[in-house]
N, C-alpha and C positions, 0 to 999 in steps of 0.2 A: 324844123329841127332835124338834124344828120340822122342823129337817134332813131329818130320814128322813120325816117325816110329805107335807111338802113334796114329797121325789121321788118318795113310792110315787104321789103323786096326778097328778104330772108323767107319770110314765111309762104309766100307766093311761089317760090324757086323750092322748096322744100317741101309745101304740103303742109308747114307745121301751123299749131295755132298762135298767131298773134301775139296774144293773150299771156303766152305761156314764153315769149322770148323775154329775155334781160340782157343787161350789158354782161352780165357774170356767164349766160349761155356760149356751152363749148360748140362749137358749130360740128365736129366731128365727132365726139364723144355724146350731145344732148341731142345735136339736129339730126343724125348718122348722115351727115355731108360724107359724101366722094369726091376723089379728086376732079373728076369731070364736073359736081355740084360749084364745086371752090372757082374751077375756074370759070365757069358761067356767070356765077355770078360778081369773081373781080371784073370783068368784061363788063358786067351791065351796071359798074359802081366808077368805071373807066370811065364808062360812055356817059351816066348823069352826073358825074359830079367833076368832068375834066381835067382827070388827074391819069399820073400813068403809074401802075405798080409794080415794082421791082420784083421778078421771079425769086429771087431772095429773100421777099419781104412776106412774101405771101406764108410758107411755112409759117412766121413767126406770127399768124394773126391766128390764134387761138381759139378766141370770145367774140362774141359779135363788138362789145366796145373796143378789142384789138383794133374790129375793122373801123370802128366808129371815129377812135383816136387819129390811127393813120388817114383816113381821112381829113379832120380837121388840122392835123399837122402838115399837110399838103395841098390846101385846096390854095 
């Protein structure tokens, strides 16, 4: 599942717990991502799931399901 694949990589690149991610988590506002955090990890979400993200797109991924949708809308 994208889903789970998506948080285990969130939480591992952030330090947070697991546990405590959902699709409604704001990745700047809940996870306190920086822009350095954002872009490590569209890079390692490029790289598992062979997709490429538009610098444009990325702003707009708010929530971890932002990034989970775009995903399944491009793979």
């Amino acid at each position: 599942m994208i889903f789970d694949s998506v948080k285990s990589m969130i939480a591992k690149q952030l330090k947070a717990d697991e546990s405590t991610i959902t699709a409604e988590t704001r990745l700047v506002e809940d996870l306190k991502a920086d822009s350095a955090n954002v872009m490590v990890m569209i890079m390692d979400l490029e790289d598992k799931f062979g997709i490429m993200v538009e610098d444009d797109q990325i702003m707009k991924m708010k929530t971890v399901g932002d990034v989970v949708k775009y995903i399944e809308d491009h793979q």
